[in-house]
N, C-alpha and C positions, 0 to 999 in steps of 0.2 A: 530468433527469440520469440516465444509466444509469453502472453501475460494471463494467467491463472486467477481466478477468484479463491479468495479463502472461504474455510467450509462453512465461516457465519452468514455469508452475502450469499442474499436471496433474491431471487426474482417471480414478479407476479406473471404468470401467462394470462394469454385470454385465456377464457374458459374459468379462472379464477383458482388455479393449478399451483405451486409455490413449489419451485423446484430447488434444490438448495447446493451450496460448493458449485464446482464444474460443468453439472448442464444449465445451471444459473446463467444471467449476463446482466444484473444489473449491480447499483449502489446500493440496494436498501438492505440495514444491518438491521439483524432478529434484532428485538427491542430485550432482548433478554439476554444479549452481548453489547449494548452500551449503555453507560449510565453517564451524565454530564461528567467530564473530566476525565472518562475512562474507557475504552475498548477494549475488550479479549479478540485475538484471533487464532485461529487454528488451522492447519493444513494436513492434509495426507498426500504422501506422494503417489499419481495416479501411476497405473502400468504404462501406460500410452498417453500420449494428448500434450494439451498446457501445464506446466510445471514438472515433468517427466527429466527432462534433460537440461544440461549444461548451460548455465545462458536466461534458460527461462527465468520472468519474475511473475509473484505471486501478490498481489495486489492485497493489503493488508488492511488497509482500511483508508478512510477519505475525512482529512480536517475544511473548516473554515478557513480559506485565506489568510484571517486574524489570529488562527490559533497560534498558538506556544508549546510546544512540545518539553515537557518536565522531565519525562523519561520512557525508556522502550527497552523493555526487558522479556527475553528471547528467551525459551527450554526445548532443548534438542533432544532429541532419545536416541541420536545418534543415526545422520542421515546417509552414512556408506564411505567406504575408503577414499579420502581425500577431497571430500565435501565440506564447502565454505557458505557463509550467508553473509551478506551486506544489506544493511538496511538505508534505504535512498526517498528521493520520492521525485513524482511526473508533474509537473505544472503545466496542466492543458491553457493554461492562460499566456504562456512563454516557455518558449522547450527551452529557453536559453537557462532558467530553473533549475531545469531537469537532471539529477544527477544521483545514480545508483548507490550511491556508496557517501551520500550527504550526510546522513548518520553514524554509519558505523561501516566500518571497512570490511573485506571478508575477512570470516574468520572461521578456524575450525569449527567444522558442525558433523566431521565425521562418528564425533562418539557422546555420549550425553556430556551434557556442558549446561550451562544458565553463561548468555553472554548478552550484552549489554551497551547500547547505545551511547556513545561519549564522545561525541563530536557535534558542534553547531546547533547543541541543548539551547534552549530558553531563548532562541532567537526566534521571530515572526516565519512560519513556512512558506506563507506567499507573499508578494508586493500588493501594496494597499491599493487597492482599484481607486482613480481618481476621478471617476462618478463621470466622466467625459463621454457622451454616446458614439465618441470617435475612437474608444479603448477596440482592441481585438474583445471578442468574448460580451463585449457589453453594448455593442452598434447595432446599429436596425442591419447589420454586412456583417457576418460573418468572418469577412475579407477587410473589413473597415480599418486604415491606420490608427497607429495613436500608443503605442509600445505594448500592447499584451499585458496590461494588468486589468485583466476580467476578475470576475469574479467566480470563476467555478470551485468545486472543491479541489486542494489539493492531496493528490492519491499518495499515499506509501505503499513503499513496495522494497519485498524482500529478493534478492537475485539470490539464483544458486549459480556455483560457481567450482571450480576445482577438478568436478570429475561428473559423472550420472550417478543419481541421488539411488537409494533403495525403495522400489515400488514397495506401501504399506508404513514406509516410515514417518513420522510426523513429525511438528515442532509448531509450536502456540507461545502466546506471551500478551504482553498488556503493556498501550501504549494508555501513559499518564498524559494530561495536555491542561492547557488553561485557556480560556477566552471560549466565543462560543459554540455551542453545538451545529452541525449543518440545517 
């Protein structure tokens, strides 16, 4: 399984370069893809690489620990014969979090569709960091006890699933949230 950047996340190079989608590798979203409460994201399916195949997930975007997720609304243009998408997310603070399919379960994405997150809506994404410099993610130790409620952002992420997707096909959508920005 490899994990993909969506085509808003961009990265700065040295040299002062901004390379954007795929040959990207960082968090930072064009400021002209979020506005407080709201994210677009959008993906193409590469020939080759990260998000190509079966398995892969496509990193959609990254809330606040605190956020709230209101709603996540997916459009497919139809991503190939027997193609599904699950919307999930990574908590680098606790893998124990961690689960593909925490949103929305797979669902056909082989033909256009508008589909739609309706699971474990308007619940907290992350565990509230307990300000403890003995948490994982928040200790002068990387390695440091204390149950892994850091405070970093937590990632969403779309899996494909069902079959290999069609190089050039896409699918975008907008997650709604409350609480604050990162």
């Amino acid at each position: 399984m490899a994990i993909a950047l969506d085509d808003q996340l961009t990265a700065p190079q040295l040299g002062g370069v901004a390379a954007a989608g795929l040959a990207g590798a960082s968090a930072q979203i064009s400021a002209s893809e979020k506005e407080h409460g709201k994210l677009r994201f959008s993906f193409t399916i590469p020939a080759a690489g990260a998000g190509s195949a079966q398995g892969d997930q496509v990193r959609i975007g990254d809330l606040n620990v605190f956020a709230r997720l209101v709603r996540i609304r997916l459009y497919t243009a139809g991503l190939g014969a027997g193609v599904t998408l699950s919307l999930g997310k990574i908590d680098p603070n606790n893998a124990a979090n961690t689960d593909p399919v925490h949103y929305m379960p797979a669902l056909d994405a082989s033909v256009a569709a508008i589909l739609e997150a309706d699971t474990n809506i308007l619940e907290q994404v992350g565990a509230s960091p307990t300000g403890a410099v003995t948490d994982t993610g928040d200790g002068i130790s990387s390695s440091a006890p204390g149950g892994g409620y850091g405070n970093a952002p937590i990632r969403l992420v779309a899996t494909i699933g069902g079959g290999a997707p069609t190089a050039g096909a896409t699918f975008q959508g907008l997650i709604e949230f409350m609480g604050p920005d990162l």
